[in-house]
C-alpha positions in Angstrom: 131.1 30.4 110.8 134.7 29.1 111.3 136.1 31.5 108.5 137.1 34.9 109.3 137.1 36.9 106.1 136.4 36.2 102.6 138.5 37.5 99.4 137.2 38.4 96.3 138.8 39.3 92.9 136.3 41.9 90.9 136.1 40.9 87.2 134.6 37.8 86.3 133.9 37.4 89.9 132.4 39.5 91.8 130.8 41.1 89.0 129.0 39.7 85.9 130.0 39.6 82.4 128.0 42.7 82.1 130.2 44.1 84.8 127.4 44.4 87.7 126.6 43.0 90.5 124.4 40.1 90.9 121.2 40.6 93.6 122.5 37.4 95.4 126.0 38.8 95.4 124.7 42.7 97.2 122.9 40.1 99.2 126.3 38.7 100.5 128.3 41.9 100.5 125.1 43.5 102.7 125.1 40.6 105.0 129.4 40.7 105.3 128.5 44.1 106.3 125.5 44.1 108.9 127.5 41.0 110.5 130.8 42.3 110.5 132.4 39.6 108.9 135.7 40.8 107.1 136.0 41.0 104.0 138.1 43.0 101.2 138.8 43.3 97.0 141.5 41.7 95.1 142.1 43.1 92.1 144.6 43.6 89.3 142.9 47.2 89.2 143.8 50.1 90.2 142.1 52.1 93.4 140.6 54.0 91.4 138.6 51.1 89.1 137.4 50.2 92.7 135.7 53.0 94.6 133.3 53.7 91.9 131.8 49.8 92.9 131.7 51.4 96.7 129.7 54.1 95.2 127.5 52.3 93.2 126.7 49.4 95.2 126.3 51.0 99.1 129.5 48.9 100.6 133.2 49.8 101.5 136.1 47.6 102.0 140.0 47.2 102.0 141.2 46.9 98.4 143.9 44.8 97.2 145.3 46.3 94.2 147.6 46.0 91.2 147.6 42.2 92.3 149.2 42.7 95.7 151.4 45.8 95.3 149.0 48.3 97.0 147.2 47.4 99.8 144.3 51.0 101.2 142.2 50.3 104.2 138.3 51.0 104.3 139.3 55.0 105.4 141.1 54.8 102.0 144.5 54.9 103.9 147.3 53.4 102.6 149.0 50.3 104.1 151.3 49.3 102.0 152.8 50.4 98.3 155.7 48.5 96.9 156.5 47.5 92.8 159.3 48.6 90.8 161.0 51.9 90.5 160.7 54.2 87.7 164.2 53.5 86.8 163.0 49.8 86.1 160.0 50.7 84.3 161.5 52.8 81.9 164.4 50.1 81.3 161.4 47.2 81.0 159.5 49.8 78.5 162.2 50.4 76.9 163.2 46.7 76.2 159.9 46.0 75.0 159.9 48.8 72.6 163.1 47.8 71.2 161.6 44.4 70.0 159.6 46.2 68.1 156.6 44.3 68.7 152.9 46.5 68.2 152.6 46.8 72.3 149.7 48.7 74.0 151.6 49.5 77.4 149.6 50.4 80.5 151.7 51.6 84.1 149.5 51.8 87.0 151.6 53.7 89.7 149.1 54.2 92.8 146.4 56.5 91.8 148.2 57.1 88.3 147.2 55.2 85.0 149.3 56.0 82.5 149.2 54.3 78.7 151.3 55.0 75.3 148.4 54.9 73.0 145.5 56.1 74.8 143.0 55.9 71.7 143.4 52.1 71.4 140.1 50.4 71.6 141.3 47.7 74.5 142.0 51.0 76.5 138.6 52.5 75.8 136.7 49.5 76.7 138.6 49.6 80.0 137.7 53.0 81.1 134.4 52.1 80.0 134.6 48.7 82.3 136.4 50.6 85.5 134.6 53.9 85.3 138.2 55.8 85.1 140.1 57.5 82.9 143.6 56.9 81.6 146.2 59.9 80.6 148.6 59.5 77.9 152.1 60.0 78.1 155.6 59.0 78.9 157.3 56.8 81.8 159.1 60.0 82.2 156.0 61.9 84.3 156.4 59.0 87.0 157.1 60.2 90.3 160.2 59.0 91.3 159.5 58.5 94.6 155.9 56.5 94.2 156.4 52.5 93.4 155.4 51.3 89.8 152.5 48.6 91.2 151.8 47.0 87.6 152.9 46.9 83.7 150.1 45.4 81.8 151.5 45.1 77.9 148.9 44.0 75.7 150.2 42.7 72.5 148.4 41.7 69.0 149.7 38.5 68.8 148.8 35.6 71.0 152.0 34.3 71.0 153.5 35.4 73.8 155.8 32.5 75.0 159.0 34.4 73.4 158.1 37.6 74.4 157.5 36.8 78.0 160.8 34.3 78.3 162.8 37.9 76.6 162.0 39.5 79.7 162.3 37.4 81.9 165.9 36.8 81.0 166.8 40.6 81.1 164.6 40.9 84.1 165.2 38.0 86.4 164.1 39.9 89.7 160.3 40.6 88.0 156.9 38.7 88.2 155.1 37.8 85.0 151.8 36.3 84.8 149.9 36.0 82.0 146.2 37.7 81.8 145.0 36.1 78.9 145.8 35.3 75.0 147.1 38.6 74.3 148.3 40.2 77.9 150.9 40.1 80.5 151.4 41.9 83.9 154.6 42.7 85.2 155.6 43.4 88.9 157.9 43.1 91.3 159.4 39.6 92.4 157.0 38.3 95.4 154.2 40.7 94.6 151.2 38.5 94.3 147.1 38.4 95.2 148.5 35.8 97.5 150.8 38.3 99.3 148.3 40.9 99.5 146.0 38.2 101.2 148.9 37.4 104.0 149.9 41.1 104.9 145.9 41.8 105.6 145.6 38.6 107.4 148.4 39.5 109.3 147.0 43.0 109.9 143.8 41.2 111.5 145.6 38.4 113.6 143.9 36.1 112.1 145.4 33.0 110.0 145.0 32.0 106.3 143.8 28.8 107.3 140.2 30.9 108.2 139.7 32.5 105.0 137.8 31.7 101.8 138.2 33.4 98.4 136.7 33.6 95.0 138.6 34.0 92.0 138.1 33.1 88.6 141.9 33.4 86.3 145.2 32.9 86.3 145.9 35.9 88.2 144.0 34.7 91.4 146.0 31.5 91.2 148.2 32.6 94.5 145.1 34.2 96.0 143.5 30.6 95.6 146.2 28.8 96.7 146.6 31.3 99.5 143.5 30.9 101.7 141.7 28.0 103.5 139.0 27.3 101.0 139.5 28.3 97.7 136.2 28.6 95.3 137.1 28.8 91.4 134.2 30.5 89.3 132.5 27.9 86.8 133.5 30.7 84.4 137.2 30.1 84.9 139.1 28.5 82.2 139.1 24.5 82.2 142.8 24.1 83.0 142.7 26.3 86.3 139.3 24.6 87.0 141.3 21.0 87.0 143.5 22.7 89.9 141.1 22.8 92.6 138.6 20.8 94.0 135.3 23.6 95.2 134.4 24.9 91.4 131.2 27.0 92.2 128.5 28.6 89.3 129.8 31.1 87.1 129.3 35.0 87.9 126.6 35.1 86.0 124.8 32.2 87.5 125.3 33.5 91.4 128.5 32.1 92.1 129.4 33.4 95.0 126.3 33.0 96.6 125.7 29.3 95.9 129.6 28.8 96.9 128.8 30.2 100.3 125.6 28.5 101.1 127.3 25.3 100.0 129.3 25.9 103.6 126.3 26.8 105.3 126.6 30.4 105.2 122.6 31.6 105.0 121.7 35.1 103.4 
């Protein structure tokens, strides 16, 4: 084929809404593999949410994580680790805390996942979803010297306009996106899927014009907009499917694999 690699976001993509893997989609990570086609993971989660799929499913990849802020090989080396400083963090927490608005705060630093309230049912349903554990504590046990890759805030209300224009006028130099109804991520200015996707295109020589990638929310938006040929998941929400033109079956109706045999690619 014409395309070099392929890109593809984890939840609601790559796996189903029962969080596994489709036949027809270990039939294309197999294939990827036995032809040496690249290919990698680009995920809002953590490293750690990722190598239990490798496990489970026989394959191994480079992994995009936190959105773009920590970029591992397939020997599980790391490339590249940027975010925010702990210094930041703890002024963002501490900002949000002030509001006084019921928060559920999540800060992924590398290999750490650390939350404020770790029996809230949102956080239990995410272990249960990423096969990981969280640990409860402070933004005082970061390491100073490791970069912040992701705040994720989930809130109780669903109106988060105000909240998210707060901090983005106390913190002009951060990225916000919003997850869903209830959710935000914050990162580091620049730090998107859609960077990730350019620093590992770089790191192959090859250009972005020869990559496809899968995504189905918000969050993939830069990833999308990123690569050569974009495929949004019929699962995606109708305003992001209005944004691009290839809008393939939804993960649980072999997405992917009907995206890529709609190029020719044969499994």
């Amino acid at each position: 084929m014409d395309y070099k690699a392929i890109f593809f976001d984890i939840d609601g993509t790559l796996l189903d809404s029962e969080h596994k893997m489709l036949p027809s989609t270990k039939q294309v990570i197999d294939s990827l593999q036995k032809n040496n086609i690249k290919f990698a993971i680009v995920t809002a989660r953590g490293p750690f949410g990722v190598r239990p799929l490798f496990k489970k499913y026989g394959f191994v990849c480079p992994m995009i994580c936190y959105s773009g802020a920590l970029i591992i090989d397939e020997y599980n080396n790391i490339l590249k680790s940027e975010g925010m400083s702990a210094e930041v963090t703890t002024k963002v927490i501490s900002y949000i805390e002030s509001c006084r608005i019921n928060c559920t705060w999540n800060i992924y630093a590398e290999e750490m996942w650390i939350v404020n309230h770790i029996n809230d049912r949102r956080i239990r349903t995410e272990e249960e979803i990423i096969d990981a554990k969280s640990a409860e504590g402070s933004v005082s046990i970061l390491e100073k010297s490791v970069p912040v890759g992701k705040i994720w805030c989930m809130f109780d209300s669903n109106n988060l306009d105000e909240i998210i224009c707060g901090i983005k006028q106390r913190f002009s130099d951060l990225s916000i996106c919003r997850v869903d109804a209830t959710s935000i991520e914050i990162m580091a200015n620049g730090v998107t899927k859609g960077s990730g996707v350019r620093y590992l295109c770089d790191k192959w020589r090859i250009t972005t014009d020869k990559t496809i990638a899968f995504g189905d929310h918000y969050n993939d938006e830069q990833m999308l907009r990123t690569v050569g040929l974009p495929f949004i998941m019929g699962n995606a929400p109708a305003d992001l499917k209005e944004r691009f033109l290839n809008i393939t079956k939804s993960n649980d109706d072999d997405g992917i694999y009907y995206g890529l045999r709609t190029i020719g690619l044969d499994f």
